[in-house]
N, C-alpha and C positions, 0 to 999 in steps of 0.2 A: 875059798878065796876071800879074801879082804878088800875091800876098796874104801880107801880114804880121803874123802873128798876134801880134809884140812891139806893136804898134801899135792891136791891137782890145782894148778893158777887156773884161776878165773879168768875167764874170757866174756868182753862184753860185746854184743852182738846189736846193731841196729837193725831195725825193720827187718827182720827173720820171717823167711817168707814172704817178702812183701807185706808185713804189720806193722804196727806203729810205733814209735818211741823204742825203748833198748829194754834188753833179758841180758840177766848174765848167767852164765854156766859153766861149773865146772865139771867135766865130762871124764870119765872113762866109756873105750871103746876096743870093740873087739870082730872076729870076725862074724860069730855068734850075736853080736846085736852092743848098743850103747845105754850106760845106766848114768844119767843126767840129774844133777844138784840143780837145778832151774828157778831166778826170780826173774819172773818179769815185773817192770816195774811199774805206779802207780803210771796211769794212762798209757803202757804199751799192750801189744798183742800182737802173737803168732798169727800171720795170715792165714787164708786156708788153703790147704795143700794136700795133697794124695799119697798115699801110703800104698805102693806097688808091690812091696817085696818082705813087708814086717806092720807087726802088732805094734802098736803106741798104747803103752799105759801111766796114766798123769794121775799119783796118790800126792792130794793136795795139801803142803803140812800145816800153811797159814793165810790167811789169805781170801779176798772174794772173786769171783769171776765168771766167767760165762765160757763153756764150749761149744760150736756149732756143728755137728758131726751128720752128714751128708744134710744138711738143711735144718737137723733137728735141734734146738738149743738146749742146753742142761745148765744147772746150775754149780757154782763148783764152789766150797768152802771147806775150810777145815774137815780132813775124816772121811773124803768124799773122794773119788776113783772115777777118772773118766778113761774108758779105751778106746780107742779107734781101731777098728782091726783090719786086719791085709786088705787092699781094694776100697775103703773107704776114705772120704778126704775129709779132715775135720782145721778149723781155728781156732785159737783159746785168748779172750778177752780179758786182761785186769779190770775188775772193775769197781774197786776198791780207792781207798786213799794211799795202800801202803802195797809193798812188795806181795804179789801172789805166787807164793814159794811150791814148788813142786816135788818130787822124784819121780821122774822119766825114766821109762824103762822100753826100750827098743827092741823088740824080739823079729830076728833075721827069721824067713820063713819061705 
């Protein structure tokens, strides 16, 4: 399977999860889970939130940032892989000058 993210409109997103400032994403989804083209942008962030039912993995392609995953912070730049797995609740911080670009990948579980 192919997924082409030049091809999915862009959706922009305000305060996602209760975060701050706007992400935008272009998303494919499926019953099996969602594979996410993700900027958030200079001074937003994904609030933190809980993950009941699926895997979050955030391979970061540009970008600086911070995630907080059950309390713990990591740091996040170019090259770097943060996941949050089933039952944990994590938020991901720009924290940078410029867009913190992701690919998200949502595994249903």
């Amino acid at each position: 399977m192919l997924i082409d993210f030049n091809k999915i409109k862009e959706k922009t997103v305000p305060g996602m999860n209760g975060g701050t400032g706007n992400m935008s994403a272009r998303m494919f989804m499926d019953e099996h889970g969602k594979v996410i083209y993700t900027k958030i942008h200079s001074g937003g962030s994904i609030g933190v939130h809980k993950h009941e039912t699926s895997d979050d993995i955030n391979y970061v392609i540009s970008g600086e940032g911070k995630a907080v995953c059950n309390g713990k912070e990591e740091l996040l730049r170019a090259g770097t892989c943060h996941i949050c797995k089933k039952g944990s609740e994590h938020g991901i911080i720009n924290t940078g000058g410029e867009d913190l670009v992701l690919i998200t990948i949502v595994v249903e579980r």
